[in-house]
C-alpha positions in Angstrom: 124.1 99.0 92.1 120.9 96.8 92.7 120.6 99.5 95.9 120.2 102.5 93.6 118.5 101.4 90.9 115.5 100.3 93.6 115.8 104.2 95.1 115.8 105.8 91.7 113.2 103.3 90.4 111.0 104.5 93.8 112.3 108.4 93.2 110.8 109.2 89.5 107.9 106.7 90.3 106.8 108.9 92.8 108.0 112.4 90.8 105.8 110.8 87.9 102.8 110.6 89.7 103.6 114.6 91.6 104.3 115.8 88.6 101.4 114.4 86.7 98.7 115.4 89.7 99.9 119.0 90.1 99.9 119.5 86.6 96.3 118.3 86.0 95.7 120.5 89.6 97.1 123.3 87.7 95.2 123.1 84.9 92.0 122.4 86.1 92.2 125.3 88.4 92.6 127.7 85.6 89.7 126.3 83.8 87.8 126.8 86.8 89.3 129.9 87.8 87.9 131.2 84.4 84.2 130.1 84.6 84.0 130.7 88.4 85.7 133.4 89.7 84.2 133.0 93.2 85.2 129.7 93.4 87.9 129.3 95.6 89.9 125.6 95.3 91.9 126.0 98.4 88.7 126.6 100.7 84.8 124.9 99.0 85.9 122.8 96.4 82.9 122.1 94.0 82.0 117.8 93.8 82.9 117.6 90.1 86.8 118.9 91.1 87.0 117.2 93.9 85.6 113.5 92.1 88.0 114.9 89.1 91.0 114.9 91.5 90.5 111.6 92.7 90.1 110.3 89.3 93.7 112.2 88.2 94.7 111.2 91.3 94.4 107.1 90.2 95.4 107.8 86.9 98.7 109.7 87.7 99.3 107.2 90.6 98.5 103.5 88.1 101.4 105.7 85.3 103.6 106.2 88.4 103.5 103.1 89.4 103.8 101.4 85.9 107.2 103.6 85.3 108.5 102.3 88.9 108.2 98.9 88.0 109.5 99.6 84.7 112.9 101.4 86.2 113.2 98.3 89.1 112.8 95.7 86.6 112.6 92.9 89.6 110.9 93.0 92.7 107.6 95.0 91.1 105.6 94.9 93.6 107.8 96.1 96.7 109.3 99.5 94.7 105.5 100.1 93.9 104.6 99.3 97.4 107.2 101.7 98.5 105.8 104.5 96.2 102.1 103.7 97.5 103.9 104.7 100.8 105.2 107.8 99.6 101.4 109.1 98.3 100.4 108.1 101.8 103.1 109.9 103.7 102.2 112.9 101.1 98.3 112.6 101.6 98.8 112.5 105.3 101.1 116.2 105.0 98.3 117.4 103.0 95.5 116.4 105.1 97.5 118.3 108.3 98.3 121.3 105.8 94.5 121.5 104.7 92.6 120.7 108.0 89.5 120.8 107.2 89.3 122.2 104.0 88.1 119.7 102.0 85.8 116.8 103.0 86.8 113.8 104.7 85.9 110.9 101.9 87.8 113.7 99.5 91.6 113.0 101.9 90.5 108.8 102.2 90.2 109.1 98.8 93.1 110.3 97.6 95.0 108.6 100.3 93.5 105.0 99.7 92.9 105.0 95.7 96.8 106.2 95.0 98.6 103.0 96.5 96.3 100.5 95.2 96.5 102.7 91.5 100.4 102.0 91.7 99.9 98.4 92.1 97.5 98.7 89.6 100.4 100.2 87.2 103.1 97.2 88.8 100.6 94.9 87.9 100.5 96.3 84.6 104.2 96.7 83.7 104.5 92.6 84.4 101.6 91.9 82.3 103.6 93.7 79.2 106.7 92.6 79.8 108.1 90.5 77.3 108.4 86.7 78.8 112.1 86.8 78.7 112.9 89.1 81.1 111.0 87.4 84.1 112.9 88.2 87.1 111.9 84.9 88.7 113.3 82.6 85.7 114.4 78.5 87.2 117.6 78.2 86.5 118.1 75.3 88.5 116.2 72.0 89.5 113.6 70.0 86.8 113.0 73.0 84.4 116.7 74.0 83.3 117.3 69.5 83.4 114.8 69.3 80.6 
């Protein structure tokens, strides 16, 4: 059970965070396809989009991250680490589907900022959870003797 929790907790993490960027993808390239209709966001990306994507990028990646630990309930970090991996496995596809579309601190970006953004959101989820449910509570030795 523990087993499929962890892969489901890792699963919607990472379908969070996909979801979320090609969403915010989706809608920014119809708010730019409407004011520039030259502009062409699989070939010359302007600098505002491409800093916007990053920035999406982080955010969907900290709420991915946050809903991972969330589903996991123990062991945070490593179903948040595993995520991270995903978005890096991902960003390396996209970097070999794009070539050299987009610039180079654009792909280290993305590929860099989402892993450390889903520790970010771990971080987070054991910050707000209540102090009952610790996943590392002593049950044995001085502290339960008291």
């Amino acid at each position: 059970m523990k087993v499929a929790r962890s892969v489901l907790a890792v699963l919607f993490g990472f379908g969070v965070f996909f979801a979320i960027v090609q969403m915010l993808s989706a809608f920014a390239g119809s708010l730019a396809a409407g004011s520039l209709p030259t502009a062409s966001f699989t070939g010359n990306a302007p600098a505002n989009y491409l800093i916007l994507g990053v920035l999406w990028t982080i955010a969907a990646a900290v709420l991915g991250g946050y809903a991972t630990a969330r589903i996991a309930a123990s062991h945070e970090f490593p179903h948040a680490a595993a995520v991270g991996m995903l978005m890096i496995a991902m960003s390396i596809v996209s970097m070999r589907q794009e070539g050299a579309s987009k610039p180079g601190w654009y792909q280290i970006a993305i590929a860099g900022c989402g892993p450390i953004a889903a520790m970010v959101g771990a971080a987070i989820r054991l910050l707000a959870k209540p102090k009952g449910q610790t996943a590392n509570e002593n049950t044995s030795g001085t502290a339960s003797r008291r």
